[in-house]
C-alpha positions as CSV (number, residue, x, y, z in Angstrom):
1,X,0.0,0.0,0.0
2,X,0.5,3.4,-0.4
3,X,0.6,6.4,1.5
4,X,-2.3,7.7,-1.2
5,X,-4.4,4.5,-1.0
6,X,-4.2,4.4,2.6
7,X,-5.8,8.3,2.5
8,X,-8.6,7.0,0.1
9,X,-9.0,4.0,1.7
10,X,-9.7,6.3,4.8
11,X,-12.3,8.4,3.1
12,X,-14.2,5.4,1.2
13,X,-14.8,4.0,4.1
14,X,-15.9,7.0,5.8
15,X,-12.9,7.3,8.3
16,X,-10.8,10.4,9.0
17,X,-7.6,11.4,9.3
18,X,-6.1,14.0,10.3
19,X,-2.5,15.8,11.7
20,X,-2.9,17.4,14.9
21,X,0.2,19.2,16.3
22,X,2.5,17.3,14.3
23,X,1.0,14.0,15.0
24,X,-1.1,11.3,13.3
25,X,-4.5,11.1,14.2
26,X,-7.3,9.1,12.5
27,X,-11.0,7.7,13.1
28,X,-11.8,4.6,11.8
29,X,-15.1,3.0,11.3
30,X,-15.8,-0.7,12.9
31,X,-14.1,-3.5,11.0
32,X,-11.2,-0.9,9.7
33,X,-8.8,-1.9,11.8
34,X,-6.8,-3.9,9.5
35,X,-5.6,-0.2,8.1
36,X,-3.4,0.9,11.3
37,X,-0.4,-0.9,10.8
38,X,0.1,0.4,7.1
39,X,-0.5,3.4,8.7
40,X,2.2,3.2,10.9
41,X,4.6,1.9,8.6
42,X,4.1,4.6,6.1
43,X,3.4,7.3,8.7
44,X,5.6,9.7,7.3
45,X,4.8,9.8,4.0
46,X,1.0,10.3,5.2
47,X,2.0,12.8,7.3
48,X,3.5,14.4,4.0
49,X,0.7,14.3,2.1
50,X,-1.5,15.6,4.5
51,X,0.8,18.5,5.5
52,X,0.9,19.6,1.9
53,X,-2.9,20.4,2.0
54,X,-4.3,24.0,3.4
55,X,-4.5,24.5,6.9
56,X,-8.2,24.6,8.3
57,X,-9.5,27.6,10.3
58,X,-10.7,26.9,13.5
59,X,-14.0,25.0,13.5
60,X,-13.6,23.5,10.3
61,X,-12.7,20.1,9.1
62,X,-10.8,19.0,6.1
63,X,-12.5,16.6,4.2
64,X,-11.5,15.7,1.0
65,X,-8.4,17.5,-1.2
66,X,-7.7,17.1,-4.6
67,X,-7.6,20.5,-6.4
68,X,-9.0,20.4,-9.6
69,X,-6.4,21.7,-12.8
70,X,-6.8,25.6,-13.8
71,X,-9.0,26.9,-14.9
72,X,-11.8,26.0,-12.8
73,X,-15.0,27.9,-14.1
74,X,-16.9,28.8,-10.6
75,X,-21.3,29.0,-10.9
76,X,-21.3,32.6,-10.7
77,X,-19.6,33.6,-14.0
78,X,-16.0,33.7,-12.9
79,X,-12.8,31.1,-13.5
80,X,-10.4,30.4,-11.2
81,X,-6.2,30.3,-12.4
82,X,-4.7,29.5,-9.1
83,X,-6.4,27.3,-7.8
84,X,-4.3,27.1,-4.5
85,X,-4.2,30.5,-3.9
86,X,-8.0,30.8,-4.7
87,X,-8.5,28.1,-2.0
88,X,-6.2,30.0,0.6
89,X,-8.5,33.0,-0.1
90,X,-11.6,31.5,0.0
91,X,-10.4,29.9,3.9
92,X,-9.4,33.2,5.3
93,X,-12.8,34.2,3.9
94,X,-14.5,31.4,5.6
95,X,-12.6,32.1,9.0
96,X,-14.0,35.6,8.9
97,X,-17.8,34.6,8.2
98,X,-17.6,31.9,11.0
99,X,-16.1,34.9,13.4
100,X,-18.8,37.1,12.2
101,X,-16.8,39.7,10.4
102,X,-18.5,39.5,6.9
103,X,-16.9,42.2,5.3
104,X,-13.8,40.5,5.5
105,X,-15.6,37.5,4.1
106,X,-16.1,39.4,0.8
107,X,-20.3,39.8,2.0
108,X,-20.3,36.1,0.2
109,X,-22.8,33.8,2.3
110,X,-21.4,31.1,4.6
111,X,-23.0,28.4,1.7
112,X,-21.6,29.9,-1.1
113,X,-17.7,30.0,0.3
114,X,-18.5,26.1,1.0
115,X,-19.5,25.8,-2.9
116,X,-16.9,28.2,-3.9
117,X,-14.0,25.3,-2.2
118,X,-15.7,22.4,-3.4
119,X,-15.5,23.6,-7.2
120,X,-11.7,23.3,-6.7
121,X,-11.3,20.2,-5.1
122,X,-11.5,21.5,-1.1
123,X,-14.4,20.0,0.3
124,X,-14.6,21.1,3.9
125,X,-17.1,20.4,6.9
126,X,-17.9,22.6,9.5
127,X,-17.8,21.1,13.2
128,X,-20.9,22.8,14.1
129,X,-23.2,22.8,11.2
130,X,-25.5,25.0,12.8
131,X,-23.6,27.9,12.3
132,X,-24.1,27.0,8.5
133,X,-28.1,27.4,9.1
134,X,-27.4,30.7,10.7
């Protein structure tokens, strides 16, 4: 295995995984187990992978990343040419709706940041999804 098929392995089976202050940490569903000692072996190289992707504000979860080439043509008439800068953007965007500052946030509404991330490849989850409703 892979250091990349261990991640989708993760995500197909509806697990996480995750680097938290440097170290590995992952949530596996029932039966799963059979996963943890590939993932020790290749530790490093997961911990690689998944330090390459954008860091999260506070209160949001990473969970899938796979940036989609340039350009990426967005719902609302516009195209995207860097992607990863687009996606850094659109986080400190999201930071500032979820800490009510919506100026900073462009005025763009908490659901159309989400949408705006997921057209390039970031799909993220909030940890409370009742801010979402708000």
């Amino acid at each position: 295995m892979t250091a990349e098929t261990i991640l989708a392995s993760v995500r197909q089976t509806g697990g996480q995984i995750w680097v938290e202050e440097g170290n590995l940490k992952y949530r596996l569903p029932a039966g799963k187990s059979d996963l943890i000692p590939f993932m020790r072996e290749l530790k490093s190289e997961i911990l690689e992978l998944l330090s390459a992707r954008p860091a999260m504000p506070a209160g949001v979860r990473l969970v899938h990343w796979e940036p989609k080439a340039a350009p990426v043509r967005l719902s609302e008439c516009s195209t995207v040419v860097d992607v990863e800068k687009f996606v850094l953007m659109t986080l400190r965007q999201l930071e500032a709706r979820l800490t009510g500052d919506g100026w900073r946030a462009g005025n763009w509404p908490l659901s159309a940041l989400l949408e705006r991330l997921a057209a390039c490849g970031c799909i993220v989850a909030l940890d409370d999804p009742r801010k979402a409703l708000q």
